[in-house]
Every structure is written in structure tokens, then in C-alpha cells.
N, CA, C and O of each residue as an XYZ file, in Angstrom:
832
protein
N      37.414     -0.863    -19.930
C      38.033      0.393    -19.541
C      38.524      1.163    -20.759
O      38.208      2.350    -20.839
N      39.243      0.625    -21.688
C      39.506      1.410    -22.679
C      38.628      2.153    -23.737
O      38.765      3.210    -24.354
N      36.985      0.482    -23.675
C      36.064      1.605    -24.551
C      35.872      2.601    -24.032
O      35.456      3.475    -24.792
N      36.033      2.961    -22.712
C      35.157      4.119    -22.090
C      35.752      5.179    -22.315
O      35.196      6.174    -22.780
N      37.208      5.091    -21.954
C      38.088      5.897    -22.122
C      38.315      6.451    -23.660
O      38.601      7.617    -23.930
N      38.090      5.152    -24.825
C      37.842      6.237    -25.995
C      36.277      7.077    -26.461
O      35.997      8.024    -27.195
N      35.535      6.169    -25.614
C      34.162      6.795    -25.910
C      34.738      8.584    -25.529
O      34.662      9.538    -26.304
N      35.341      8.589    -23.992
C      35.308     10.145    -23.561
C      36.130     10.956    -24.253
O      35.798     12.114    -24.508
N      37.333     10.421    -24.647
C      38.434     10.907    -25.624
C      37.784     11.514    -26.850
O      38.122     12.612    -27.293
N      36.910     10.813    -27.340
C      36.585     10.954    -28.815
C      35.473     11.934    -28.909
O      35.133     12.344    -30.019
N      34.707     12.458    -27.511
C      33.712     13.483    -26.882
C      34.843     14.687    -26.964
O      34.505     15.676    -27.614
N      36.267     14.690    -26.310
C      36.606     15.768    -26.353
C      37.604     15.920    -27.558
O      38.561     16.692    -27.511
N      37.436     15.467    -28.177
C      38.501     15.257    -29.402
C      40.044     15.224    -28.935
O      40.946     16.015    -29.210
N      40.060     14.259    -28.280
C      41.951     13.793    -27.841
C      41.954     12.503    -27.734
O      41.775     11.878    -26.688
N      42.252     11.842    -29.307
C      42.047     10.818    -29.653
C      43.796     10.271    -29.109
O      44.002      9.214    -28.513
N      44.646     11.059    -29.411
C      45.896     10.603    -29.519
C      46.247     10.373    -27.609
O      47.348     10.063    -27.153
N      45.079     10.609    -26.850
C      45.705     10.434    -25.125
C      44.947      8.656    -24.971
O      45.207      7.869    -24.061
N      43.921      8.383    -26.238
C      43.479      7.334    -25.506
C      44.277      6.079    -24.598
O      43.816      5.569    -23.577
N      45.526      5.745    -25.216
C      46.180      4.928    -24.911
C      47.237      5.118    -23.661
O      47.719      4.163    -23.051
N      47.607      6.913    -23.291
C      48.572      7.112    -22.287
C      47.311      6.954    -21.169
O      47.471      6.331    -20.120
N      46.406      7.416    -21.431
C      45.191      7.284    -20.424
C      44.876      6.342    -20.119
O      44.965      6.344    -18.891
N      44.483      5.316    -20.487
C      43.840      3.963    -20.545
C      45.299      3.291    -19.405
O      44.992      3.067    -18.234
N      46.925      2.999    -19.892
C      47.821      2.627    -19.134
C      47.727      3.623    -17.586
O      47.780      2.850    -16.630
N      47.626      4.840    -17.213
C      47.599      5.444    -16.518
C      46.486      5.224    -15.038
O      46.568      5.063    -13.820
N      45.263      5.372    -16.339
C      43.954      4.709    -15.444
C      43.869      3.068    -14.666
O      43.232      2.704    -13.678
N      44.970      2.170    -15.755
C      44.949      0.852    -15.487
C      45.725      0.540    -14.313
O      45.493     -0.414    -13.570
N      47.067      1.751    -14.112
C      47.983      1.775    -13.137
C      47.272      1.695    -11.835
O      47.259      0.877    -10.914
N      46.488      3.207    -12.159
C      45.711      3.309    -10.639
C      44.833      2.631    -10.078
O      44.291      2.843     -8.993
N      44.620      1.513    -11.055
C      43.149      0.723    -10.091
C      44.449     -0.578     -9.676
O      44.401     -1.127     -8.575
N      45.268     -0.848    -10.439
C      45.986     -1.771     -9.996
C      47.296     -1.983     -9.059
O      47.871     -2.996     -8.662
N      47.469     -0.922     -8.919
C      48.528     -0.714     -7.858
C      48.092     -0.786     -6.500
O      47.088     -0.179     -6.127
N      48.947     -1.653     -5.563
C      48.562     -1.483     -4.328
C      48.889     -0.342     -3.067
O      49.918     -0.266     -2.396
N      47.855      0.373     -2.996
C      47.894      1.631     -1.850
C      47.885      1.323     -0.735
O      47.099      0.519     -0.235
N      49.006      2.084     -0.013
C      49.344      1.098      1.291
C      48.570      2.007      2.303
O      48.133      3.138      2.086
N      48.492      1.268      3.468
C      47.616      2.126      4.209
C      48.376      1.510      5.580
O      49.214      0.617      5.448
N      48.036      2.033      6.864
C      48.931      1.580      8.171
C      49.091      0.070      8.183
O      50.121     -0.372      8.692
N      48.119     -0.849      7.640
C      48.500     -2.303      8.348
C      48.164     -3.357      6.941
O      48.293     -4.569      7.111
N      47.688     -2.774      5.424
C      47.540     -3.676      4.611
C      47.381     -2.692      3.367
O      47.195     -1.481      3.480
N      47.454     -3.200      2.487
C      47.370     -2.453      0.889
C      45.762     -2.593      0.221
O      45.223     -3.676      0.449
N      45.123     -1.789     -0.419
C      44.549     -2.122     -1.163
C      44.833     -1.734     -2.764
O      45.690     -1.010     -3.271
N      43.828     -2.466     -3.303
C      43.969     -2.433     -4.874
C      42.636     -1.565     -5.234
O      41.874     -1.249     -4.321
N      42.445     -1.293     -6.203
C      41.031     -0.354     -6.102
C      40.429     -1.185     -6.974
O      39.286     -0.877     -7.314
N      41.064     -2.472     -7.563
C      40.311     -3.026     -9.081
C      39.509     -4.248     -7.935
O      38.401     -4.765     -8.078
N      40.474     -4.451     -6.849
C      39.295     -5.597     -6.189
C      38.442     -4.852     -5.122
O      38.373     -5.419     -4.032
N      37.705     -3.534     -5.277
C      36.961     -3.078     -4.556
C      35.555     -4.103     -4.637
O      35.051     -3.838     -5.728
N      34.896     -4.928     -4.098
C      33.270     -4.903     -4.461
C      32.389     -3.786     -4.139
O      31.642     -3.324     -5.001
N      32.447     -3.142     -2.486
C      31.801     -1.960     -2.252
C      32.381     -0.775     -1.985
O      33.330     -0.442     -1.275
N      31.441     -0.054     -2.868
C      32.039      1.594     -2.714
C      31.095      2.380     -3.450
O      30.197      2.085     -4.239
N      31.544      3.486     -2.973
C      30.196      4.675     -3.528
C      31.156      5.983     -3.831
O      31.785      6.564     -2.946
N      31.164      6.277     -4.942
C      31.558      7.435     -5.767
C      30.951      8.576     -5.058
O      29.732      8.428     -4.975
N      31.397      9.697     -4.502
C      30.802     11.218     -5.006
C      30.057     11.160     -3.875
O      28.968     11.663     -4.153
N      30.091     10.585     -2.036
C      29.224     10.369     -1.137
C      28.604     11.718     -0.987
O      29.449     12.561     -1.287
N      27.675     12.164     -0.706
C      27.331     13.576     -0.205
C      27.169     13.318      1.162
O      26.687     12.248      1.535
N      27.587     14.351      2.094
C      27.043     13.914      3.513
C      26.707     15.402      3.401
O      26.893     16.257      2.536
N      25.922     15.368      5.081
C      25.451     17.153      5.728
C      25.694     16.268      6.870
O      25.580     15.065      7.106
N      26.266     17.871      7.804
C      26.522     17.446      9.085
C      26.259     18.527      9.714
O      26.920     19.511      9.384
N      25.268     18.676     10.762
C      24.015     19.770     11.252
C      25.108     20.400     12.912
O      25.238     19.906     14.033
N      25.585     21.455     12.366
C      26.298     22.141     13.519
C      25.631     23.433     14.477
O      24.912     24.317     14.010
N      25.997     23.334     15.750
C      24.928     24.259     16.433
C      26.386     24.809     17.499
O      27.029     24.324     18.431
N      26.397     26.323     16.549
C      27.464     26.768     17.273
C      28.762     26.428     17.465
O      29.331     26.333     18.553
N      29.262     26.230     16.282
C      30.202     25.390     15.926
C      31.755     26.500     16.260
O      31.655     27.704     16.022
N      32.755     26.066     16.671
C      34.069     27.255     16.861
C      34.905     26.767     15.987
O      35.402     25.656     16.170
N      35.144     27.389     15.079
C      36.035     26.873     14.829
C      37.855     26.696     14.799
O      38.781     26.116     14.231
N      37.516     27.661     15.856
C      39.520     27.824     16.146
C      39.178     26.138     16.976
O      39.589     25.088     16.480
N      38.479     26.190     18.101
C      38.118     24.694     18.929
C      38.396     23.536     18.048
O      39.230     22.699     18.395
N      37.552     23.404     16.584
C      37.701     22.728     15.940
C      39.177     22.461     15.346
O      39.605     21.308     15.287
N      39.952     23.575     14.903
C      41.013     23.182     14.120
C      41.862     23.015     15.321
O      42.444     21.973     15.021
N      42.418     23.433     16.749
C      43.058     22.616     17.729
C      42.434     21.240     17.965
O      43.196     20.645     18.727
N      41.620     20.640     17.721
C      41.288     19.272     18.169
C      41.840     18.994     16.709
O      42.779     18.298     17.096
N      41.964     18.998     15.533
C      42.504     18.335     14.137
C      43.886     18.454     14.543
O      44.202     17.312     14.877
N      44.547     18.962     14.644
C      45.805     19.825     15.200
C      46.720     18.814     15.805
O      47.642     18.117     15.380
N      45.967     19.037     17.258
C      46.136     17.606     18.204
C      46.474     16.443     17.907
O      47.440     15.745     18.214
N      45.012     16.202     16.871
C      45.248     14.378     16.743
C      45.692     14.220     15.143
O      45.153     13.431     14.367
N      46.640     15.008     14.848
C      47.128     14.787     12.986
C      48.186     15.229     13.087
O      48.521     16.089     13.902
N      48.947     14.651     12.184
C      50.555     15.333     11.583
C      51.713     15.191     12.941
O      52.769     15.818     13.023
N      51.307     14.430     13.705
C      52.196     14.782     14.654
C      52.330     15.855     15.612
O      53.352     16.102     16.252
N      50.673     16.791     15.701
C      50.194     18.252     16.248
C      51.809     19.082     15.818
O      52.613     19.602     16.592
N      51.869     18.973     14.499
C      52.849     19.964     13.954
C      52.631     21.371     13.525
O      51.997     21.228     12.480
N      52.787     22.659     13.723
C      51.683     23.687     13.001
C      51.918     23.900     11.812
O      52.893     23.701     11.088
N      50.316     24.589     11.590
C      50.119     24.431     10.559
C      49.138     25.923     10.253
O      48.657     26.523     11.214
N      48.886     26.490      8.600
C      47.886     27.328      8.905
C      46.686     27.483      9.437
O      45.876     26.867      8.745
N      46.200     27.990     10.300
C      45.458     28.495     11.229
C      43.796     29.050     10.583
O      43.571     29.949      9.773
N      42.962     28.264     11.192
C      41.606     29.065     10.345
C      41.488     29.808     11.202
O      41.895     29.687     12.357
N      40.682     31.015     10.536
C      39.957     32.167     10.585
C      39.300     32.479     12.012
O      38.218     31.974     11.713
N      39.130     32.853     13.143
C      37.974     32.483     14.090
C      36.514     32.857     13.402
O      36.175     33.889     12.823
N      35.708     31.539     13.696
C      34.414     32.009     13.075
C      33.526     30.925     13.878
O      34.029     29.900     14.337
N      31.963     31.294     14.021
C      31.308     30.181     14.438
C      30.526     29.597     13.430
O      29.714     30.322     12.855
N      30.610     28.597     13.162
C      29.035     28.279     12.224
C      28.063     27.742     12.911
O      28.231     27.237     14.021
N      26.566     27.828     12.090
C      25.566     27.185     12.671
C      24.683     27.030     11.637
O      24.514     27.961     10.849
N      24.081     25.971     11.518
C      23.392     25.379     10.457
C      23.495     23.829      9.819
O      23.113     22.849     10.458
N      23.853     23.775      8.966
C      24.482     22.696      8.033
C      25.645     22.519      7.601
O      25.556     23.375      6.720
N      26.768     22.088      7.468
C      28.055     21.443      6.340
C      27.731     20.267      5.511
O      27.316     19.112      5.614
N      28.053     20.974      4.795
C      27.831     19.677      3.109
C      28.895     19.485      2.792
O      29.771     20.164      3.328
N      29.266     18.476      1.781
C      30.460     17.968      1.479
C      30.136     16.589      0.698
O      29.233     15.820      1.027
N      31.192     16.365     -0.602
C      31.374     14.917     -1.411
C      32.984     14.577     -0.585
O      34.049     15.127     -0.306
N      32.466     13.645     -0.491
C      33.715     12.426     -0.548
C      33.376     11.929     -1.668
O      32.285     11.537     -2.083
N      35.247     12.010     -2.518
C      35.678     11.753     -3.838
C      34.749      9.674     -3.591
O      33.731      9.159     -4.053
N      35.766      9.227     -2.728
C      35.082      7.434     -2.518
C      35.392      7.073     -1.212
O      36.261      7.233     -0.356
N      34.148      6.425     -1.441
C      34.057      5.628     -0.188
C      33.936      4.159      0.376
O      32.925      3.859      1.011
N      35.122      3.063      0.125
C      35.259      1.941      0.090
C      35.149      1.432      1.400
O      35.314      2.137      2.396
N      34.745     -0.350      1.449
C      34.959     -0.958      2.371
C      36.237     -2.357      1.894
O      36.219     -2.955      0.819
N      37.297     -2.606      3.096
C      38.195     -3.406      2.570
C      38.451     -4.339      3.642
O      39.297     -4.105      4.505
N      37.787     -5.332      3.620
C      38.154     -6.271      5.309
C      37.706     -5.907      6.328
O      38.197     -5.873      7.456
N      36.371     -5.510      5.803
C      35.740     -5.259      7.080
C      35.937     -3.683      7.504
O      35.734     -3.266      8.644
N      36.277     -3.046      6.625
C      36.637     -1.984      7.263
C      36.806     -0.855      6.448
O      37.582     -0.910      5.494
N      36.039      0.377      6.765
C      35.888      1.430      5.539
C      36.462      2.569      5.804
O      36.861      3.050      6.865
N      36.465      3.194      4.053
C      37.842      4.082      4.411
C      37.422      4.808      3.438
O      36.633      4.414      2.581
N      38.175      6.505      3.527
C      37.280      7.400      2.328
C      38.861      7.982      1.814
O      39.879      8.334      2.410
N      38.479      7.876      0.488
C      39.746      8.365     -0.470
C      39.250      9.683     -1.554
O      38.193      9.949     -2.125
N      40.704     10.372     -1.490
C      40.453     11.804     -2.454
C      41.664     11.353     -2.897
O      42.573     10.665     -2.432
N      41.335     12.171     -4.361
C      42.239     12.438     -5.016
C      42.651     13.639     -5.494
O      41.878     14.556     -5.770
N      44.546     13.706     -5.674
C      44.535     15.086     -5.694
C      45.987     14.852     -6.932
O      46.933     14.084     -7.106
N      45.447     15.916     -7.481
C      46.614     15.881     -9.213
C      47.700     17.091     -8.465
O      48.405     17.567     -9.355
N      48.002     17.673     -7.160
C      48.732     18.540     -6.826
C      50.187     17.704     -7.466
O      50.322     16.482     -7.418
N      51.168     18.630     -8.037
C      52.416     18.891     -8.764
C      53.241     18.980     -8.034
O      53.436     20.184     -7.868
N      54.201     18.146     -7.180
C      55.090     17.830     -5.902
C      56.795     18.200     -6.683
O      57.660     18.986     -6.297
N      56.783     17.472     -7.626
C      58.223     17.466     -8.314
C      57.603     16.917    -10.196
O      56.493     16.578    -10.607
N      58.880     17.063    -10.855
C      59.192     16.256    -12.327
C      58.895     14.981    -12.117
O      57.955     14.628    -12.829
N      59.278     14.214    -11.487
C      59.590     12.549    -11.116
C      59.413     11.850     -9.819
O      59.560     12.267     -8.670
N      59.068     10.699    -10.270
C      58.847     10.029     -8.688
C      59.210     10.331     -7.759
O      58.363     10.702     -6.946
N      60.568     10.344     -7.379
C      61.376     10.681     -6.059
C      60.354     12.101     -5.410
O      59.982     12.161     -4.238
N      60.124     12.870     -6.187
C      59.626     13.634     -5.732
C      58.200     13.896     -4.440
O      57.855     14.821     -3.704
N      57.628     12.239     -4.785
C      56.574     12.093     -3.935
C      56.810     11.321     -2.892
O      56.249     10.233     -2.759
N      57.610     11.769     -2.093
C      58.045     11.680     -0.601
C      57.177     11.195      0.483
O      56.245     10.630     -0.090
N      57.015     11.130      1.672
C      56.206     10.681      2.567
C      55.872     12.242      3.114
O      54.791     12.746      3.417
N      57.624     12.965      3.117
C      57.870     13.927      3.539
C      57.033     15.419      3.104
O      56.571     16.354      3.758
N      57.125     15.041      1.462
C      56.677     15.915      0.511
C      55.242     15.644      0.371
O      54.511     16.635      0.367
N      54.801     14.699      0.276
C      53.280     14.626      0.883
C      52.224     15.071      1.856
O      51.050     15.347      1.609
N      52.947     15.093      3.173
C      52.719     15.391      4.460
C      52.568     16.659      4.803
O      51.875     17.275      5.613
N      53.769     17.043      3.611
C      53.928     18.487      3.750
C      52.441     19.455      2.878
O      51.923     20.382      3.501
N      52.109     19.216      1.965
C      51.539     19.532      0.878
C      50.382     19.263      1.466
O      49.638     20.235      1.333
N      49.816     18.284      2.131
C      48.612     17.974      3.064
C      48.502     19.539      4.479
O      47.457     20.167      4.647
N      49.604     19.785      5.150
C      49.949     20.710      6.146
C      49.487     21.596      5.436
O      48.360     21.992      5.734
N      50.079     22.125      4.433
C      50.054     23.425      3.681
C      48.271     23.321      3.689
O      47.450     23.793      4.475
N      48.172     22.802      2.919
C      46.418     23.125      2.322
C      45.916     22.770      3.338
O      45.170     23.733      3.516
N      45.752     22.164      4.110
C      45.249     21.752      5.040
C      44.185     21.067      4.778
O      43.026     21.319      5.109
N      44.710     19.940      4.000
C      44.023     19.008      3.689
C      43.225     18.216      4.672
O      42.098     17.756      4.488
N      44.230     18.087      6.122
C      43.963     17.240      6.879
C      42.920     17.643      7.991
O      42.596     16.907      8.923
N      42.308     19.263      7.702
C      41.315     19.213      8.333
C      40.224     18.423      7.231
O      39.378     17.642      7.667
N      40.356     18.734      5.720
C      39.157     18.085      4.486
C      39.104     16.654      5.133
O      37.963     16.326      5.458
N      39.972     15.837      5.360
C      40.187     14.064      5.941
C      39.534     14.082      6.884
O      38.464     13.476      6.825
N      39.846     14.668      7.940
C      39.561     14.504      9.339
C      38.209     14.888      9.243
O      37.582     14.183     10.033
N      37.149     15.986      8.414
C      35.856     16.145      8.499
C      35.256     15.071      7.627
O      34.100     14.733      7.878
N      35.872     14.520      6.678
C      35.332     13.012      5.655
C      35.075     11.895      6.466
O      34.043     11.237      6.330
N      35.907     11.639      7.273
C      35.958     10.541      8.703
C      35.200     10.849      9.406
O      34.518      9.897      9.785
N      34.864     12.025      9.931
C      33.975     12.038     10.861
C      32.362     11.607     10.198
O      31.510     10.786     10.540
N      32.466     12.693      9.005
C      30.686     12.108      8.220
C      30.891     10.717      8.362
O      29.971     10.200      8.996
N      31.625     10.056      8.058
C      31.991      8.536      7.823
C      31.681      8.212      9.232
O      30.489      7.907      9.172
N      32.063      8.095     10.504
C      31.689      7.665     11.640
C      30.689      8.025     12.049
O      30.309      7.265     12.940
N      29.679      9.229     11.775
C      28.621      9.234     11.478
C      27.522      8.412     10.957
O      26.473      8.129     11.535
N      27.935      8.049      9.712
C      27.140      7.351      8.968
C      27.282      6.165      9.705
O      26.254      5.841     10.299
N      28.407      5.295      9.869
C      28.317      3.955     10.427
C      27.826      3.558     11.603
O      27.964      2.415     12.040
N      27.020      4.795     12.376
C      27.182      4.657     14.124
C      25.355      4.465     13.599
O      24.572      3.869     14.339
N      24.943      5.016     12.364
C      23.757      4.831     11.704
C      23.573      3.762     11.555
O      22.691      3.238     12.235
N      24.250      3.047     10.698
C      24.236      1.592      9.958
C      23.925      0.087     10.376
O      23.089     -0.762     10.067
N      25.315      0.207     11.470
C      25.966     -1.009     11.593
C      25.539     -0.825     13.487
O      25.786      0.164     14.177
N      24.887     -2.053     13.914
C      24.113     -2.191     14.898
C      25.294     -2.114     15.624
O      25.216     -1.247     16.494
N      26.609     -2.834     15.587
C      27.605     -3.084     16.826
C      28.720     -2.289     16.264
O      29.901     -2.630     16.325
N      28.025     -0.615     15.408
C      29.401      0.032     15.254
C      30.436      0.301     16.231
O      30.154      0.611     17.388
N      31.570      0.198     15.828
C      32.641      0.831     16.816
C      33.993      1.201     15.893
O      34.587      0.315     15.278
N      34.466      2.773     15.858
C      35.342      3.092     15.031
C      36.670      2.561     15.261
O      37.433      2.534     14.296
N      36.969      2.242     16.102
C      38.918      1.738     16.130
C      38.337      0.443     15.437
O      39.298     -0.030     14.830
N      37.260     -0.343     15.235
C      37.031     -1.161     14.341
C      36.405     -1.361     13.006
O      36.508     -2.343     12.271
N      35.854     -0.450     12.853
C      35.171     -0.683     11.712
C      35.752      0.823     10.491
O      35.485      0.770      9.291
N      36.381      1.792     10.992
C      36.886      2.992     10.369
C      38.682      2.652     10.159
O      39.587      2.487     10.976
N      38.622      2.650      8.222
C      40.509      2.074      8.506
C      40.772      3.540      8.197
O      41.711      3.606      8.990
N      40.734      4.322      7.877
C      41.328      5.660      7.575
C      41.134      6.363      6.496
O      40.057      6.090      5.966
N      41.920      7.386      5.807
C      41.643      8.337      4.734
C      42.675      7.780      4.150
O      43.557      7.379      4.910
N      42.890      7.574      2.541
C      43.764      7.706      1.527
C      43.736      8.761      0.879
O      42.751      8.914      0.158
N      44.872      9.940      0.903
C      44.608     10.426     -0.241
C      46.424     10.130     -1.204
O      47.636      9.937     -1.108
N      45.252     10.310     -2.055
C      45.925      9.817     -3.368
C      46.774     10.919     -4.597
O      46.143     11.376     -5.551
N      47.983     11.168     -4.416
C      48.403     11.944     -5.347
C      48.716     11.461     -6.463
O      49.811     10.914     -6.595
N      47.865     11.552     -7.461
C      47.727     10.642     -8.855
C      49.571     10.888     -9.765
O      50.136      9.970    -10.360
N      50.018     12.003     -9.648
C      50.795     11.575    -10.233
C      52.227     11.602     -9.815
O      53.136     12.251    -10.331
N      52.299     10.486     -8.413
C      53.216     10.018     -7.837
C      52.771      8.389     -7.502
O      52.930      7.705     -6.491
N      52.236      8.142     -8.628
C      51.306      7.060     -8.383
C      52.497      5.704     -8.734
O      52.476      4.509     -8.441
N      53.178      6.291     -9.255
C      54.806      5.043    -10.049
C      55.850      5.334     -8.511
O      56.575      4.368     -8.275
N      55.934      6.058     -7.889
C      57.085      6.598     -6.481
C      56.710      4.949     -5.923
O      55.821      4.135     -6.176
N      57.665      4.976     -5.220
C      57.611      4.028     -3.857
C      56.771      4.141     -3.168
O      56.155      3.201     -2.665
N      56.501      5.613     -2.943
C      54.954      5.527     -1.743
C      53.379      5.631     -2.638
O      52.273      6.025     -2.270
N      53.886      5.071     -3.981
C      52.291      5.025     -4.642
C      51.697      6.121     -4.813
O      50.825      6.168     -5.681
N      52.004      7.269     -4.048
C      51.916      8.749     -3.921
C      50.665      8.512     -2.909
O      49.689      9.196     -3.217
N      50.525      7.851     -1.996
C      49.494      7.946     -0.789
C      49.970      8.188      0.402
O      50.742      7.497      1.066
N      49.145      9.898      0.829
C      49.456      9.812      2.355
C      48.556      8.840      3.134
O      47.716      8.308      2.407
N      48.519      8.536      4.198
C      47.481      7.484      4.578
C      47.184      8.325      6.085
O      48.161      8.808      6.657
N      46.316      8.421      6.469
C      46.186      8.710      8.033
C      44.534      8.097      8.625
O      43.468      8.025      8.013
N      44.897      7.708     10.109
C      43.533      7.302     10.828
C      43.747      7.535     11.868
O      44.413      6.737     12.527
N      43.112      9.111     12.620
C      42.948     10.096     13.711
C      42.449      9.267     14.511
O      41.609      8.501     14.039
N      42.770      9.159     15.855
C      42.325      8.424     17.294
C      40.991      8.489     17.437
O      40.531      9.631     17.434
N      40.425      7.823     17.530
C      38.862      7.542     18.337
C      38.407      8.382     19.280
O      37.207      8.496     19.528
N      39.478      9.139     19.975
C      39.682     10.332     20.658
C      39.283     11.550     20.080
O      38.622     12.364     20.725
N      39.683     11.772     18.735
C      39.219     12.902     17.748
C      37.743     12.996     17.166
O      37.219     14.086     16.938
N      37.101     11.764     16.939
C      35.569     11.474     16.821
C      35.435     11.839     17.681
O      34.995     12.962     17.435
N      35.507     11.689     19.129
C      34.743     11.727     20.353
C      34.282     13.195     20.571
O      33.138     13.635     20.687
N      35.507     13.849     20.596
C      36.163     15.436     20.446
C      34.764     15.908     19.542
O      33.697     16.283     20.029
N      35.016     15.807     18.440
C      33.931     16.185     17.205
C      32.718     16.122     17.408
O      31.960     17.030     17.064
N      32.267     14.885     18.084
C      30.790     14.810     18.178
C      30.378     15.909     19.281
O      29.314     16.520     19.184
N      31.498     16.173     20.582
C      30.833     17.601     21.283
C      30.840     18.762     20.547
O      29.968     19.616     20.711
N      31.664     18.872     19.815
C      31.943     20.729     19.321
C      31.072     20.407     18.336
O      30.463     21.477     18.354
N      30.440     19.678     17.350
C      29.088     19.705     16.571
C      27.932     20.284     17.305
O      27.244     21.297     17.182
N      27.975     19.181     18.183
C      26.688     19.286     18.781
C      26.376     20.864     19.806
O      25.349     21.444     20.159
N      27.778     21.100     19.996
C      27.845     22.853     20.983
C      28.228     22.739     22.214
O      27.812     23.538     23.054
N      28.936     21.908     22.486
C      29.378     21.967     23.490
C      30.812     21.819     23.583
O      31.383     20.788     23.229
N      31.633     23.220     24.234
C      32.800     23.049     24.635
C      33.527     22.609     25.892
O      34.721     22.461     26.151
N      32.436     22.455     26.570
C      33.296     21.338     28.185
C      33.852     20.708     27.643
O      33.455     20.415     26.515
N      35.130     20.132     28.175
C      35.334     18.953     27.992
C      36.516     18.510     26.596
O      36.980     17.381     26.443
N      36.778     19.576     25.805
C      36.744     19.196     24.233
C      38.467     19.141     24.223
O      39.040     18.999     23.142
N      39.057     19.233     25.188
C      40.439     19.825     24.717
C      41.633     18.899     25.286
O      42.805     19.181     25.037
């Protein structure tokens, strides 16, 4: 880890970060990120895939429909800003930052360098949650999970998501020393996939 880190250092000429970097980078693979029922470490990942690309083929897509079903099953259906009314139809593309499996059970993580406070305390559960609301991050999660239950309903012959889907991490890197590791953690009801797979496919019976 550190050659790499000076190999890239020494590409951009910031020789003098190799070492705050290298402790920083070492933090984050080694700290345990808690998630609803167990922690992981990112240094004992075996599988995972960097940079996933998915497409997800929408036919008449609403999306006010869409952001009340995220709405619903996130944050406690607390409000939040409101998209645009618009329909799409075509394709959605999208990277997921990673995409790990941990006990059987896979989960897609982003990371985000957003600036909460000076100091730990600052990265709250509260202040997290919040900062997720604002941007509305938690529709970005809630559409990563779904490609993700997608993909596995592909895969895995006896998929089933309340089993095999543990949730989204995202990761605020530099609340990574706080008590909460700086991870919000969330995993939307099986109810919210279900939801998703009609309003993809175009159909609003039923969705609400």
C-alpha cells in the first residue's frame, strides 16, 4: 500500500502527503464499518468489484411515483427535496463506487469526502442522515440496490433479497476516526424492490 501510494504521490509531485495518506488509507481499510447487524473491515474483503457499471432499461418511468416509493421506504418517510416531475424512457446508467460480498451477503458502498464539521463529533448519525436527506443521496442508494437486486435475481439460482442483499454503506471518509466511523448504513424493505420493479417496467397499478 505505501509503494502505491508513493508511486501516485511522486506522479503528482506531493511527496510530503505520502505518509499522512498511506496512515489515512490504512485507517479506512481497517476500521470496522458497522452496518444493522455486523461490521465489516474492507482489508478482509475477498469479493468485490470496483467502479460496477449497471443500465437499467425504463419504459415510462414517473418519476414523482418513483421518489414517493424512496420516500416511503427511507429516512423514516421524512421530507425531503422533491424531484422535478419528469418521465423517462430508455436506459439509466450508473457506477457503483463498490460492490462487496460479506457472509453471504452483498452490499454496495460510496464514498463521499462531504465536510460535516472540523472534528469527529461532528459526524453524527444525525448529521449524516441529514446530509444524505439534503442531497438526496438516498434516492443514489436506493437506485444502487435496486441494480444490485437486479443483478442477483440474474446470478444466484435461489436469489432472495431480505437474504442475500445486506444494504448500502456510505462512507463519509473524513469522519472515518467519529464513533460512527462516519457510515450511514441503510437496507430499504423488500417492499421497495418490489415497488421498483413495477414503475421500471411501466406500470403504476398497484405501486403505492
Amino acid at each position: 500500500l505505501r509503494q502505491l501510494i508513493t508511486q501516485r504521490c511522486a506522479a503528482m509531485r506531493w511527496d510530503n502527503w505520502v505518509e499522512p495518506l498511506f496512515d489515512w488509507v490504512h485507517l479506512l481499510l481497517t476500521t470496522p464499518l458497522p452496518t444493522d447487524s455486523t461490521s465489516i473491515r474492507l482489508d478482509t474483503v475477498t469479493t468485490a468489484r470496483a467502479e460496477m457499471e449497471f443500465w437499467i432499461e425504463t419504459r415510462q418511468l414517473d418519476l414523482q411515483a418513483l421518489d414517493q416509493a424512496v420516500t416511503q421506504h427511507t429516512l423514516g418517510a421524512r421530507p425531503r427535496p422533491a424531484l422535478a416531475p419528469d418521465t423517462l424512457q430508455g436506459m439509466l446508467k450508473g457506477f457503483m463506487d463498490l460492490v462487496l460480498e460479506h457472509e453471504g451477503r452483498y452490499y454496495v458502498a460510496d464514498y463521499k469526502s462531504n465536510w460535516l464539521g472540523a472534528d469527529d463529533g461532528a459526524y453524527t448519525a444525525a448529521s449524516m442522515e441529514e446530509s444524505i436527506r439534503a442531497n438526496r443521496y438516498d434516492l443514489q442508494y436506493v437506485l444502487y440496490l435496486f441494480a444490485l437486486h437486479r443483478l442477483l435475481g440474474t446470478r444466484l439460482p435461489d436469489y432472495d433479497y431480505d437474504r442475500h442483499v445486506g444494504g448500502a454503506l456510505y462512507l463519509f471518509l473524513r469522519g472515518i476516526s467519529a464513533p460512527t466511523a462516519g457510515v450511514h448504513f441503510d437496507r430499504p424493505p423488500k417492499a421497495l424492490m418490489l415497488k421498483l420493479d413495477r414503475l421500471f417496467a411501466g406500470h403504476m397499478r398497484d405501486v403505492t
